[in-house]
N, C-alpha and C positions, 0 to 999 in steps of 0.2 A: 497538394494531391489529396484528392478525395480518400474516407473508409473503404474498406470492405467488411461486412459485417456476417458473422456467422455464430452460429448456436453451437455447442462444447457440449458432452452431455458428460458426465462422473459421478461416482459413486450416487445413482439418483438423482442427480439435479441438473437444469440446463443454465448455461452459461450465456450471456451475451457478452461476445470479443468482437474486438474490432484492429483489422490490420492496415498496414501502411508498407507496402515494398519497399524493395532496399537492399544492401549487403548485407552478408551474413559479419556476424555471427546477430542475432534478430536480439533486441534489446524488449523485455516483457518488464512493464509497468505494472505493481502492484497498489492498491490503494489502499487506507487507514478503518478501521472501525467506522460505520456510518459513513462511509464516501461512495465516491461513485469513479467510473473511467473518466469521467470528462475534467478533475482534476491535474489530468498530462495530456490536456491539450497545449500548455507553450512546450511541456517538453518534446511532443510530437512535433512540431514544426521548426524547434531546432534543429534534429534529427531527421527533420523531412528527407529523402533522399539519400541519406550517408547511411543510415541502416534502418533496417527492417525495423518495425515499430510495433508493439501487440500492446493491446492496452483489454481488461474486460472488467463488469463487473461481476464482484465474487459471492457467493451465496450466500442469499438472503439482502442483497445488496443493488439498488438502482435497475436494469432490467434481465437480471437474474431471476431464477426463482424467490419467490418472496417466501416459502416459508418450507426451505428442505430439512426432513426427519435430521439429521444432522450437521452440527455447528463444529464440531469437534477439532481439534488442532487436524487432524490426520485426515478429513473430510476436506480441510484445506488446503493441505498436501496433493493431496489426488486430484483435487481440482487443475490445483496449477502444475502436475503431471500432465493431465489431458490438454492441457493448452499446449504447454511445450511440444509436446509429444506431435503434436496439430499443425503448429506454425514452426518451430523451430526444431527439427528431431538432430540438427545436429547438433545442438545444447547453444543454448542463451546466456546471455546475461539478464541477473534480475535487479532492477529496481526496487524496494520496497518500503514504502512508509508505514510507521508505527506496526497496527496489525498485520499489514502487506507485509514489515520487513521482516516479520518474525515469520511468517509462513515461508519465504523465500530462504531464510536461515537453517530452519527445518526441510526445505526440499534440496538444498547444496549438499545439506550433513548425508542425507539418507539417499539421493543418488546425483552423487556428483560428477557421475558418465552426462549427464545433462546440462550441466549447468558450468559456462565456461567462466561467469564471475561474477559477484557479490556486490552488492551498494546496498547499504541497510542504514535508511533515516529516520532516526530517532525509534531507533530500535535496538533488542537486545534480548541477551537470555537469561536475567534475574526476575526473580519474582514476585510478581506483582498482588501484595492481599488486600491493598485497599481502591485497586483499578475502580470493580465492579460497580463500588458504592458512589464515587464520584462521579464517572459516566454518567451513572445512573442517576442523578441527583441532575445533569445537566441535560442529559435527555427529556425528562419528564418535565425541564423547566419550560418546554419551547411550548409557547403558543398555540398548536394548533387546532385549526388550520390558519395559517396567514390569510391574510383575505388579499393578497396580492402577492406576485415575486417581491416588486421592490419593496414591500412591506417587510419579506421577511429576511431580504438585504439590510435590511436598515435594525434589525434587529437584533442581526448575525454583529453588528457594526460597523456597516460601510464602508471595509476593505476588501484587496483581493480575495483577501482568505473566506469573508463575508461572501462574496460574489459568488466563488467555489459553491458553498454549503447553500445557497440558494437556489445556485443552480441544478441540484443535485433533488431538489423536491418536484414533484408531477400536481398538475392541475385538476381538482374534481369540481364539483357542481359548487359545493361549498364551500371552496379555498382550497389552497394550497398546502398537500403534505408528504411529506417523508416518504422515502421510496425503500420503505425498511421499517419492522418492527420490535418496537424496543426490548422487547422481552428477549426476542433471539439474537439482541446485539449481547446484553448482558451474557446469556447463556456461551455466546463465542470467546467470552475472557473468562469464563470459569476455571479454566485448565491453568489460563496467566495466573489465577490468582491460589492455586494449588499445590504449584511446584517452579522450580525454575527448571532451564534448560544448560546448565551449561555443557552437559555434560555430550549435547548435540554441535554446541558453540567448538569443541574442543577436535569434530571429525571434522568439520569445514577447511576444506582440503586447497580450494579455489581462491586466486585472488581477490580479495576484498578491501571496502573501505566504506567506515563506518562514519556518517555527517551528524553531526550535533544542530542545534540549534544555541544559542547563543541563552536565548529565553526560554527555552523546550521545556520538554518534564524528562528527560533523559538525563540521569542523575550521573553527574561526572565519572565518580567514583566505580559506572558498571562500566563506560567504557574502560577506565584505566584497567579495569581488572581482564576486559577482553585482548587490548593489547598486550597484556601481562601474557597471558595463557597465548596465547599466537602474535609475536612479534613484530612477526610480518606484514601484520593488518597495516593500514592507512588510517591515518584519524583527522577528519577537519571538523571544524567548529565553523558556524557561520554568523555572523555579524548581525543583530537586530531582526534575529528571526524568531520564531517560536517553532512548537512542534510540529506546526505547518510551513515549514520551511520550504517546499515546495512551490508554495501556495505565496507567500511572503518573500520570498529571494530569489524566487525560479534564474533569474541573470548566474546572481553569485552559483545558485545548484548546477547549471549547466557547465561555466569554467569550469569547474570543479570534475564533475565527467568529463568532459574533454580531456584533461588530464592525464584520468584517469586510464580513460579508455583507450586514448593515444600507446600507453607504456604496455598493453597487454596484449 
């Protein structure tokens, strides 16, 4: 089933979303630091038809505004308030990788009349002080511009997960680049790298379940302390994946919803 595509507009900035009909309760995909929607394209076609599907990218991100006054945790919030609010007002379920799951984590805690359940991969609310430098160190390593996609496939490594992050760059006269600027990636983990959050980790009131990667950078020790502080949580680990686990195991991530989704 083909998109539908529409513009979101929040706290100043416009959105590109893209829906997929289906039953409710509408299942809203979040993406990581430096990604784009088009990373839940196999989970979109899982889900093809059995529910609602919202996929967008988020500010500063692929064909969102490239460069809105605000990166802020709470600018990210509102964003995916006005989405919901959009596609789903009678509350979703959120998806969310790395940065995606932290925004999603913070819009459960802060209005959870919205949001009927939680899936946070490889993500969490500890705090992160040496995020910024490392990004940062691997952002500024890349090439550009590629002077081809498959150039900068081949770059990325030659995996799935490679194919994502190439996919995710726009074509100019002179190669190929980034559909996002580094300086306002770093500036959107400044908060991660400031404070932690558990103390928003602690009102998340909704079912949840939290996926590891195997290989991730999601340090065992925050999830055990998340199931510590809420019991209830769900906790998988996935099998020879890394922090793109999405992207690297999409099969194993989908059983895994199915599951999940089934019992709620």
């Amino acid at each position: 089933m083909d998109w539908s595509e529409t513009r979101v507009t929040a706290e100043g900035a416009w959105l590109c979303c893209r829906m997929r009909p289906g039953p409710e309760p509408a299942m809203v995909f979040l993406h990581g630091l430096a990604g784009h929607l088009g990373e839940w394209g196999a989970a979109a076609r899982h889900f093809d038809g059995r529910r609602r599907v919202v996929v967008f990218d988020q500010r500063g991100h692929g064909r969102s505004e490239r460069r809105p006054k605000q990166v802020s945790r709470a600018a990210f919030v509102a964003d995916l308030t006005a989405v919901i609010r959009r596609f789903a007002p009678e509350g979703a379920v959120l998806i969310g990788q790395s940065l995606g799951g932290h925004t999603a984590m913070l819009m459960a805690a802060a209005h959870p009349d919205l949001v009927r359940a939680l899936v946070l991969i490889e993500a969490g609310p500890a705090r992160h002080p040496d995020g910024r430098d490392g990004i940062r160190q691997w952002l500024d390593s890349w090439p550009t511009p590629f002077p081809s996609r498959s150039a900068a496939a081949e770059w990325f490594g030659g995996t799935p997960w490679a194919e994502a992050w190439a996919d995710g760059l726009e074509e100019h006269d002179d190669g190929w680049h980034p559909r996002f600027d580094n300086d306002l990636m770093i500036e959107a983990l400044s908060e991660l790298a400031e404070r932690d959050y558990w103390a928003e980790w602690d009102k998340v009131s909704c079912p949840t379940l939290v996926i590891r990667g195997e290989s991730g950078s999601m340090p065992q020790a925050e999830s055990e302390e998340m199931i510590r502080r809420r019991p209830l949580t769900r906790l998988a680990t996935i099998s020879d994946a890394g922090h793109d686990l999405h992207l690297d195991q999409p099969a194993a991530l989908h059983t895994i919803l199915d599951v999940f989704l089934n019992d709620i």
